[in-house]
PDB file of N, H, CA, C and O in Angstrom:
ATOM      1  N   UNK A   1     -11.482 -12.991 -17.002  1.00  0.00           N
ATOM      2  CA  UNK A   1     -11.516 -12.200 -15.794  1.00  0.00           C
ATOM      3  C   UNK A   1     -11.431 -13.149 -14.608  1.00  0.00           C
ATOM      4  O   UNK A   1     -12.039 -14.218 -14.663  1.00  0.00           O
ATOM      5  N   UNK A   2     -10.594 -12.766 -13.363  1.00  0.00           N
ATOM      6  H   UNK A   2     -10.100 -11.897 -13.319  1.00  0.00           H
ATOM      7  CA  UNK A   2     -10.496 -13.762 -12.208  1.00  0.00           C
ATOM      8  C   UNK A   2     -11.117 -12.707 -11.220  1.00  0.00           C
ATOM      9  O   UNK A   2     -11.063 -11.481 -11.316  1.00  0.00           O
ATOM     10  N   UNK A   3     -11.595 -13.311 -10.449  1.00  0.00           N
ATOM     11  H   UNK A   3     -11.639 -14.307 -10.371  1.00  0.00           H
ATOM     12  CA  UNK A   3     -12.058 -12.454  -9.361  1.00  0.00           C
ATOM     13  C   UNK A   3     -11.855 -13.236  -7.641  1.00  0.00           C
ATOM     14  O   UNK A   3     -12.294 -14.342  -7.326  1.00  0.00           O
ATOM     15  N   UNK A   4     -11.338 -12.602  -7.043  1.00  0.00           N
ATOM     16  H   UNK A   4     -10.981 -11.704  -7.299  1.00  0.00           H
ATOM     17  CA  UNK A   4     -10.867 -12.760  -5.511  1.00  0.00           C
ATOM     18  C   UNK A   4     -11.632 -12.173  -4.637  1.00  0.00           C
ATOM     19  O   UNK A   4     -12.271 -11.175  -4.970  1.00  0.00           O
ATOM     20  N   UNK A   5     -11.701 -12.678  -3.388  1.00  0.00           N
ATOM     21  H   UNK A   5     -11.181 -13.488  -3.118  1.00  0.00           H
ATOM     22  CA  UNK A   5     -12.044 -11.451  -2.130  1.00  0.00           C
ATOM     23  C   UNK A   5     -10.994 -12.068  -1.224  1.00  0.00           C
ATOM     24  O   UNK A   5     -11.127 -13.199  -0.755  1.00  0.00           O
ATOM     25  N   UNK A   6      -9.686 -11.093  -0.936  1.00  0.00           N
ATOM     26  H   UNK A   6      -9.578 -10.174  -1.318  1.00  0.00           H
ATOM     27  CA  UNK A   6      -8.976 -11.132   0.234  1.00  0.00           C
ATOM     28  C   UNK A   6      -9.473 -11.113   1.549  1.00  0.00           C
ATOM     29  O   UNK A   6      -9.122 -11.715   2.564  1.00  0.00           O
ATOM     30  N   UNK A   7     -10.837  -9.862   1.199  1.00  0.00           N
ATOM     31  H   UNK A   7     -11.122  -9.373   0.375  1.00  0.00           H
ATOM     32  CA  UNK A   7     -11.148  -9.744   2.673  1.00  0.00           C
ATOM     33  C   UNK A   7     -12.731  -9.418   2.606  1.00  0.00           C
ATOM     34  O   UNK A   7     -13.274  -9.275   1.510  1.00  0.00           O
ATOM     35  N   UNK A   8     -13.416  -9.310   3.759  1.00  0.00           N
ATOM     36  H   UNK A   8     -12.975  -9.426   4.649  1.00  0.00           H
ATOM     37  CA  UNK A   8     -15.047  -9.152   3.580  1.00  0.00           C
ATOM     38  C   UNK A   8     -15.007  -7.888   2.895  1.00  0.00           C
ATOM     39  O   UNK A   8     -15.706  -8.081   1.900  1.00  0.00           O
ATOM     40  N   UNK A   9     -14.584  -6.701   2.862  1.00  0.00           N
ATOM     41  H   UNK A   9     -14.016  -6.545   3.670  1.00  0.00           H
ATOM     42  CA  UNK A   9     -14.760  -5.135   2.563  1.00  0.00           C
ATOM     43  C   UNK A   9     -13.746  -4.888   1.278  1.00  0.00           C
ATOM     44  O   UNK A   9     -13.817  -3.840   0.635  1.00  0.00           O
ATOM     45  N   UNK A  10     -12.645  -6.098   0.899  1.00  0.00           N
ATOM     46  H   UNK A  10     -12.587  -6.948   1.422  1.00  0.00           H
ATOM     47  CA  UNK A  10     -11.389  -5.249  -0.119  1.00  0.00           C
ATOM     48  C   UNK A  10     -12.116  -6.805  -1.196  1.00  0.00           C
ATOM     49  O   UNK A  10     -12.301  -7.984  -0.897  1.00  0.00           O
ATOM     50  N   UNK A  11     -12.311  -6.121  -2.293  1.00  0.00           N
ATOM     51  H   UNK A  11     -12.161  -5.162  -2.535  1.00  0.00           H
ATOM     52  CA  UNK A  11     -12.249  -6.820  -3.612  1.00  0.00           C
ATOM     53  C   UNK A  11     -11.519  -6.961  -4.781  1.00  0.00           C
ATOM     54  O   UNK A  11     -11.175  -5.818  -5.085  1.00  0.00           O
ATOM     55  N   UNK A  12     -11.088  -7.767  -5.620  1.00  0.00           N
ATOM     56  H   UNK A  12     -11.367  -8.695  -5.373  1.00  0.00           H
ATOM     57  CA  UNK A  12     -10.067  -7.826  -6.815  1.00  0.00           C
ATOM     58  C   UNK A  12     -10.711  -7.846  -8.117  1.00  0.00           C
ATOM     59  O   UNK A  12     -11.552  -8.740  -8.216  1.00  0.00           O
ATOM     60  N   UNK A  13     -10.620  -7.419  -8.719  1.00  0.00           N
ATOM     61  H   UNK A  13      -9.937  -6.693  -8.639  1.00  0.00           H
ATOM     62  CA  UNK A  13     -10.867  -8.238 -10.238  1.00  0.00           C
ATOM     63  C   UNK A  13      -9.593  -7.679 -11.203  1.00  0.00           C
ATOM     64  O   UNK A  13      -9.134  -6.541 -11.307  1.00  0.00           O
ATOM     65  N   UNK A  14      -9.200  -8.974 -11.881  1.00  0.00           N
ATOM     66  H   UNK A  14      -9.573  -9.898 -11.797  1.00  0.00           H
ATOM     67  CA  UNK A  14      -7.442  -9.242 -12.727  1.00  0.00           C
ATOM     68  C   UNK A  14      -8.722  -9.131 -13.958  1.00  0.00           C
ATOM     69  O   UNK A  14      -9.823  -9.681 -13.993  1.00  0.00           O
ATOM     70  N   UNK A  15      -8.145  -8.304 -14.794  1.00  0.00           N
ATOM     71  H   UNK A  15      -7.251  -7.858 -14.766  1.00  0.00           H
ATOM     72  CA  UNK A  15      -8.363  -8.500 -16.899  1.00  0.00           C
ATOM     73  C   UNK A  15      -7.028  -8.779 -17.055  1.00  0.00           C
ATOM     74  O   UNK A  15      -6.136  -8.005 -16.705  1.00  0.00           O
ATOM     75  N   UNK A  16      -6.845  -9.889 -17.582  1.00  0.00           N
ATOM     76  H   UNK A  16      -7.569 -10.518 -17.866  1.00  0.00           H
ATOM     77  CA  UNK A  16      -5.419 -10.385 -18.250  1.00  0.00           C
ATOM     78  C   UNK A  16      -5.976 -10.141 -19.690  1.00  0.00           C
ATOM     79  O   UNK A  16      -6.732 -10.902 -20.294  1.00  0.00           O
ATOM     80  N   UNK A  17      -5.291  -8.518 -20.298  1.00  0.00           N
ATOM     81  H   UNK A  17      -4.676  -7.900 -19.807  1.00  0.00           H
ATOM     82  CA  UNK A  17      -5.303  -7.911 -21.597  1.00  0.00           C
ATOM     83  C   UNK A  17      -4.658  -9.128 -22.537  1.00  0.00           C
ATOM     84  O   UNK A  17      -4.669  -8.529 -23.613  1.00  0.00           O
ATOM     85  N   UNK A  18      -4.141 -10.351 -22.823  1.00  0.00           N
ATOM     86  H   UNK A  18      -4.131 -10.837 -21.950  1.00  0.00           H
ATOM     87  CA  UNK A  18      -4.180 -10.659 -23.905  1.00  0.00           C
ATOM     88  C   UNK A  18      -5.190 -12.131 -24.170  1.00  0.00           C
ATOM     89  O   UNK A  18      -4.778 -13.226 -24.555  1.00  0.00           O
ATOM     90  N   UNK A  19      -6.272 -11.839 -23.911  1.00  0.00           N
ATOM     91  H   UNK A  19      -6.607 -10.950 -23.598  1.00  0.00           H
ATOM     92  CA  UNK A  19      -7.449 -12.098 -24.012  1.00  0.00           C
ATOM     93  C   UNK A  19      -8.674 -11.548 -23.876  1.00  0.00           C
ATOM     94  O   UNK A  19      -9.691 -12.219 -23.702  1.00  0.00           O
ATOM     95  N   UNK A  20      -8.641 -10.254 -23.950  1.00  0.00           N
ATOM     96  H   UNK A  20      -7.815  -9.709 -24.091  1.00  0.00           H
ATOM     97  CA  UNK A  20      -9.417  -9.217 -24.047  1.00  0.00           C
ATOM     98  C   UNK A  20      -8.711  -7.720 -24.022  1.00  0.00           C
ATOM     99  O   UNK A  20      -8.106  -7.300 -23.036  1.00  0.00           O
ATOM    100  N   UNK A  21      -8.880  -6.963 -25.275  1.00  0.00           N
ATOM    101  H   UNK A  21      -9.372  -7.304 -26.077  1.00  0.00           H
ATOM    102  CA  UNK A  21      -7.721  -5.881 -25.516  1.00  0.00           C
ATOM    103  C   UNK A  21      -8.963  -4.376 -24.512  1.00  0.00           C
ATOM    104  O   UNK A  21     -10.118  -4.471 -24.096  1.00  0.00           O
ATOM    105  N   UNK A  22      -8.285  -3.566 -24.495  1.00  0.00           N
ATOM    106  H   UNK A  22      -7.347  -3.489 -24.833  1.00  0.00           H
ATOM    107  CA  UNK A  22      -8.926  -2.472 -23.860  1.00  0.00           C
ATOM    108  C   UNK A  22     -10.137  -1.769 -24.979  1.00  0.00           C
ATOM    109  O   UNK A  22     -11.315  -1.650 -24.641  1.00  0.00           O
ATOM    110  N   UNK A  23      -9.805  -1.499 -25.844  1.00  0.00           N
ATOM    111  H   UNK A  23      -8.848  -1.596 -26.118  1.00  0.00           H
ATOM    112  CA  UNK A  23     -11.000  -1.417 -26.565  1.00  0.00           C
ATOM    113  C   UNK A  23     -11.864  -1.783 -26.924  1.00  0.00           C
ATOM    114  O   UNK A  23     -12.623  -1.224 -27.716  1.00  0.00           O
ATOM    115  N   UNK A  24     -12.005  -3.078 -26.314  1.00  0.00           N
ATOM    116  H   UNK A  24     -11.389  -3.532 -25.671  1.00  0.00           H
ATOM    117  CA  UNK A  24     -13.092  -4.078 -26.121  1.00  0.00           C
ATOM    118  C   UNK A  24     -14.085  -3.911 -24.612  1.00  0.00           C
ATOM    119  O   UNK A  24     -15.251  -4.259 -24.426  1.00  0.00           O
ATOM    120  N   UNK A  25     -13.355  -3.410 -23.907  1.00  0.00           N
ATOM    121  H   UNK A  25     -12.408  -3.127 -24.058  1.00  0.00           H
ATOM    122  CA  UNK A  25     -14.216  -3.280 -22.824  1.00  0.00           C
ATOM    123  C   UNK A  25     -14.932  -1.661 -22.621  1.00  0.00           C
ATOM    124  O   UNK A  25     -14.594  -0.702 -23.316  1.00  0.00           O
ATOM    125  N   UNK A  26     -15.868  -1.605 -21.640  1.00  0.00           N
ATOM    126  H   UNK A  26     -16.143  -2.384 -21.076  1.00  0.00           H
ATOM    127  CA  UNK A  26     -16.494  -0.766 -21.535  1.00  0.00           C
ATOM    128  C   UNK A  26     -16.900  -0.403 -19.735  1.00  0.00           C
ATOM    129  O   UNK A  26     -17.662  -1.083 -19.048  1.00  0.00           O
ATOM    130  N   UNK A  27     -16.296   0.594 -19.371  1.00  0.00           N
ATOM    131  H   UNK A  27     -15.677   1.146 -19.929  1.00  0.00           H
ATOM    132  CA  UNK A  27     -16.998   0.796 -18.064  1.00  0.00           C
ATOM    133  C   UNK A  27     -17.726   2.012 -17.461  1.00  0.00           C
ATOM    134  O   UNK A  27     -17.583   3.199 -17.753  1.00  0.00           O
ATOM    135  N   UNK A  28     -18.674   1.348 -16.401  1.00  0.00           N
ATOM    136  H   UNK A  28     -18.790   0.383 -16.163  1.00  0.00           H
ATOM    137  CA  UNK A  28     -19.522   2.346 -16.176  1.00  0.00           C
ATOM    138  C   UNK A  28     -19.332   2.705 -14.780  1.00  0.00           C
ATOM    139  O   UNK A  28     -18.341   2.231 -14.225  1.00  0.00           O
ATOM    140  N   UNK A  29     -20.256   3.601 -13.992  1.00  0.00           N
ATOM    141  H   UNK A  29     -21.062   3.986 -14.443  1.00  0.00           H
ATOM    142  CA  UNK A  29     -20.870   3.736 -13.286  1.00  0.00           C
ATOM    143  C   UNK A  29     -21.078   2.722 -12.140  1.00  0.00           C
ATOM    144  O   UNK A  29     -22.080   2.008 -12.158  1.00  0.00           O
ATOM    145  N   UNK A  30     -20.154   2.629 -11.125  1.00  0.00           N
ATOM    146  H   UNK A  30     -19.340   3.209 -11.110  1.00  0.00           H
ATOM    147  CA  UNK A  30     -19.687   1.423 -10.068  1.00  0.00           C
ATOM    148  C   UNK A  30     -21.389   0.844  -9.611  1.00  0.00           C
ATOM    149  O   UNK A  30     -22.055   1.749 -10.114  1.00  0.00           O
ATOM    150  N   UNK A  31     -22.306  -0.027  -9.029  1.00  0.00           N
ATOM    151  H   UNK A  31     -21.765  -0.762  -8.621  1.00  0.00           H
ATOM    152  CA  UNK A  31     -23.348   0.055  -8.398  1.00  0.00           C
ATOM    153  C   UNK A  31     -23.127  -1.595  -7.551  1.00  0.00           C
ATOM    154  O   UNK A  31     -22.535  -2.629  -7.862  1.00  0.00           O
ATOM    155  N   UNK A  32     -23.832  -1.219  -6.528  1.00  0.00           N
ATOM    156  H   UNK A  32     -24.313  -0.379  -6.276  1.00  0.00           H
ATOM    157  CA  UNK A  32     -23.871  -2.891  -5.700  1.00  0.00           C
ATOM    158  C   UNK A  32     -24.201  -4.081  -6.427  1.00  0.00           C
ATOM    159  O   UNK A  32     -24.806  -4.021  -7.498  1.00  0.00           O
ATOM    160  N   UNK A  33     -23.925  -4.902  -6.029  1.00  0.00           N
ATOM    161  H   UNK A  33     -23.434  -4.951  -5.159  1.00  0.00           H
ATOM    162  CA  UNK A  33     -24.308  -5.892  -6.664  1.00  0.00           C
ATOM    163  C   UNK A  33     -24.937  -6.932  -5.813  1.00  0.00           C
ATOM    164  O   UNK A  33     -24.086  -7.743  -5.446  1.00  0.00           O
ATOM    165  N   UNK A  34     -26.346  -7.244  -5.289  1.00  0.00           N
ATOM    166  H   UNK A  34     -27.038  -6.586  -5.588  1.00  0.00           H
ATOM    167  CA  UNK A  34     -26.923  -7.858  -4.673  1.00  0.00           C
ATOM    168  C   UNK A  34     -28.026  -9.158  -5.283  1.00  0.00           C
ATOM    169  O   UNK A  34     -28.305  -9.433  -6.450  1.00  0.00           O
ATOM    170  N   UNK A  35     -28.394  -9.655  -4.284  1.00  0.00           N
ATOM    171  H   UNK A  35     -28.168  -9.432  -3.335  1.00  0.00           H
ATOM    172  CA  UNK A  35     -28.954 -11.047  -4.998  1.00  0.00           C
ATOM    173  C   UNK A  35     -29.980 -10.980  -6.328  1.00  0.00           C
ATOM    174  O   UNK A  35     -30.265 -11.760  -7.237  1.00  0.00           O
ATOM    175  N   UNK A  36     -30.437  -9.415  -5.884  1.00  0.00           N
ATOM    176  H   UNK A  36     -30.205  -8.782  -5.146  1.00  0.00           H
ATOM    177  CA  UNK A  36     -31.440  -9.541  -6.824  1.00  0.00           C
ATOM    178  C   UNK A  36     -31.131  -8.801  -7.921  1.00  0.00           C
ATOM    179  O   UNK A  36     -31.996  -8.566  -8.765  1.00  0.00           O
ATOM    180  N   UNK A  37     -29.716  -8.293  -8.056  1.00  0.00           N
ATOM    181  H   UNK A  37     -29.013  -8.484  -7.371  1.00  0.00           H
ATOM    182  CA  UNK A  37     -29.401  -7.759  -9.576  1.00  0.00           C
ATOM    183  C   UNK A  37     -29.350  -8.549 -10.236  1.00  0.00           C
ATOM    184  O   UNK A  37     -29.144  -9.733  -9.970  1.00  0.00           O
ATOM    185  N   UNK A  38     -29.627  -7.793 -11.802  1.00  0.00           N
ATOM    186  H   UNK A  38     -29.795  -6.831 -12.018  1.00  0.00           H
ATOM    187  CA  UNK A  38     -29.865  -8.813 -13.054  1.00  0.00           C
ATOM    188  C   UNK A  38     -28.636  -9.752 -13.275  1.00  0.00           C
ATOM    189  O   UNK A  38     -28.653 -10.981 -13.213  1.00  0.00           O
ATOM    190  N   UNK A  39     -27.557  -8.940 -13.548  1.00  0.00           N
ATOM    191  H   UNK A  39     -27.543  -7.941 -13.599  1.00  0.00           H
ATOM    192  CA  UNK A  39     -25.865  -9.284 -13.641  1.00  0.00           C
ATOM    193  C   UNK A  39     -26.075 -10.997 -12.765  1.00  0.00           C
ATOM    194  O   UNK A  39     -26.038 -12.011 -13.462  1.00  0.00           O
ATOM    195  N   UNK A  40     -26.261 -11.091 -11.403  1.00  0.00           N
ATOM    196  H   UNK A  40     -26.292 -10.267 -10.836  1.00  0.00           H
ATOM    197  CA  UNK A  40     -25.564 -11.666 -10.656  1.00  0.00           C
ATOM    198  C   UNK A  40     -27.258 -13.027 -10.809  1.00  0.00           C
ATOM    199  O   UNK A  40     -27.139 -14.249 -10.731  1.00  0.00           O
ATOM    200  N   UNK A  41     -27.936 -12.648 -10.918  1.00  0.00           N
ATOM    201  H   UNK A  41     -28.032 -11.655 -10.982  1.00  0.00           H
ATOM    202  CA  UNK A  41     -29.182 -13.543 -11.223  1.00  0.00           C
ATOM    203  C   UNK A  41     -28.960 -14.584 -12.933  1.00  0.00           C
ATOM    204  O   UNK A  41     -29.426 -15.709 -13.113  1.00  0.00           O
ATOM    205  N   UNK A  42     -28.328 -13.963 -13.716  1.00  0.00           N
ATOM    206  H   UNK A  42     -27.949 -13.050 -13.570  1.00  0.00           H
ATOM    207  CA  UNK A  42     -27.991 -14.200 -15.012  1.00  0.00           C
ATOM    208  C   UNK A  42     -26.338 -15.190 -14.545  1.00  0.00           C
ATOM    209  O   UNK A  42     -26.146 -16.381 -14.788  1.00  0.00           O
ATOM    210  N   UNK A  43     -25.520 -14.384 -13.955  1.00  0.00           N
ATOM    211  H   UNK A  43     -25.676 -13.416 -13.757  1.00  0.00           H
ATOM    212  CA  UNK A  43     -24.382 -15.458 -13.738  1.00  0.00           C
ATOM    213  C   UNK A  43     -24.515 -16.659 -12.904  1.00  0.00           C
ATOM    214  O   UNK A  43     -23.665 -17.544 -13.006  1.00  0.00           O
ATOM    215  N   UNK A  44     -25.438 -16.769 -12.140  1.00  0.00           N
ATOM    216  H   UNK A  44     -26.129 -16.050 -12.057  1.00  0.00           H
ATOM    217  CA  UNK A  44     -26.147 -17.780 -11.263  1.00  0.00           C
ATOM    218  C   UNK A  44     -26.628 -19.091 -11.977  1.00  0.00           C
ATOM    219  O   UNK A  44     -26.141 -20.219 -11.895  1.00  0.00           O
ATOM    220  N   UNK A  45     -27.595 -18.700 -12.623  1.00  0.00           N
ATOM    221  H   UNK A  45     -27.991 -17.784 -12.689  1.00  0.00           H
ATOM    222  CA  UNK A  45     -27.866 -19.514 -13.921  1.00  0.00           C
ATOM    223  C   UNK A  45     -26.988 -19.882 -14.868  1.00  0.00           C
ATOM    224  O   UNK A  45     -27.405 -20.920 -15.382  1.00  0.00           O
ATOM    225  N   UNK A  46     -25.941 -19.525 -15.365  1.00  0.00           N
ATOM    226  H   UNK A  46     -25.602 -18.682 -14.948  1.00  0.00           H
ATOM    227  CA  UNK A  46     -24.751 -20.287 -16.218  1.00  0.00           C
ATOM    228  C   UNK A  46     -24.003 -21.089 -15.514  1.00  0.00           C
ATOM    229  O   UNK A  46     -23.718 -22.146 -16.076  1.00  0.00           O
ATOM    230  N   UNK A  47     -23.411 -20.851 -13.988  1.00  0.00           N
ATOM    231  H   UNK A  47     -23.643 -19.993 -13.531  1.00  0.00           H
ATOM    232  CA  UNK A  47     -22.943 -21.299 -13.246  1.00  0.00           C
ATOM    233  C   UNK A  47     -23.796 -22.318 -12.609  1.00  0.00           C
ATOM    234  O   UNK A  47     -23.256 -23.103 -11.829  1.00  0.00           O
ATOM    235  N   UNK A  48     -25.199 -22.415 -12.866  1.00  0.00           N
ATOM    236  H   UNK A  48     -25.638 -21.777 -13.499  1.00  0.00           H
ATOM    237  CA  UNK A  48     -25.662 -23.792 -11.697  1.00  0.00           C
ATOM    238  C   UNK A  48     -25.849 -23.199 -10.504  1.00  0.00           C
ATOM    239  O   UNK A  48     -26.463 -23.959  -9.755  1.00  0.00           O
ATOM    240  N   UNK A  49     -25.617 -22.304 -10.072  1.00  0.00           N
ATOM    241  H   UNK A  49     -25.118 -21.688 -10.680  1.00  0.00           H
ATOM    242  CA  UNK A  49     -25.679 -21.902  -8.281  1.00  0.00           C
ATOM    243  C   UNK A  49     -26.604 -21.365  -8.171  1.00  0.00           C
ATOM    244  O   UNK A  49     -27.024 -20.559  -9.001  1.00  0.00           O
ATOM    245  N   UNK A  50     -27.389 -21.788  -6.700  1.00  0.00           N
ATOM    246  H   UNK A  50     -27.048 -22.443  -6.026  1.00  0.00           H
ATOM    247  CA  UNK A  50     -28.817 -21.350  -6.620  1.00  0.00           C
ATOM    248  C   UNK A  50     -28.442 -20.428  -5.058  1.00  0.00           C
ATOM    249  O   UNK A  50     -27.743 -20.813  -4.121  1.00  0.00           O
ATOM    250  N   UNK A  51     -29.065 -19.331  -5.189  1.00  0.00           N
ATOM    251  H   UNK A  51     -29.633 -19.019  -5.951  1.00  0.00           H
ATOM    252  CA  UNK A  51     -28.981 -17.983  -4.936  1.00  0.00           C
ATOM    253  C   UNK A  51     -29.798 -18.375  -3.220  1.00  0.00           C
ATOM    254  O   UNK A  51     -31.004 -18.614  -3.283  1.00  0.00           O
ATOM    255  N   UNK A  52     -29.251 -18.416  -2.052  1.00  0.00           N
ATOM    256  H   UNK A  52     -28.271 -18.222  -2.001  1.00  0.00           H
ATOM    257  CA  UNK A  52     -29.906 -18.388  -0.934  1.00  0.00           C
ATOM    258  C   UNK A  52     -29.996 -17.092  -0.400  1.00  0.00           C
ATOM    259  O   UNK A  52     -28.834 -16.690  -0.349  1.00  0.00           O
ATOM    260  N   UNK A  53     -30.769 -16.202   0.035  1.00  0.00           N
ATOM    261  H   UNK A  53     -31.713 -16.529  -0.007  1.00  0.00           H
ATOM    262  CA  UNK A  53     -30.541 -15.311   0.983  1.00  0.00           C
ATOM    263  C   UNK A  53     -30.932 -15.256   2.289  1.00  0.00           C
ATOM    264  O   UNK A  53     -32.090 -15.215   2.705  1.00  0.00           O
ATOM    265  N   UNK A  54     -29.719 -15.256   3.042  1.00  0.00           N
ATOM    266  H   UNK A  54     -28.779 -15.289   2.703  1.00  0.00           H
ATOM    267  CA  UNK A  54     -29.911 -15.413   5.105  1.00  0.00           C
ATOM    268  C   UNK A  54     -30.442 -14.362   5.450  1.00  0.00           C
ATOM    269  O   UNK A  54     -30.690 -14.157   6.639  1.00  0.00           O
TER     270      UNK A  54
END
């Protein structure tokens, strides 16, 4: 998965299907994603990046 932001408000995310087929994925229910969601607290930690909030 690649993920972009063109702009502050428009977001991207590319699945290049031949490395992950459609029946492999699963989607839900859109929700924010802020510092203190689990998702983005968990990718923080694999990545090394430590989470500031201004």
């Amino acid at each position: 998965m690649w993920s972009s932001r063109f702009g502050g408000d428009w977001h991207v995310v590319l699945l290049f299907l031949d490395r992950v087929s459609l029946h492999e994925l699963h989607f839900g229910t859109p929700e924010p994603l802020r510092l203190h969601h689990p998702a983005v607290l968990e990718a923080a930690v694999v990545l090394h990046v430590d989470l500031i909030e201004r």
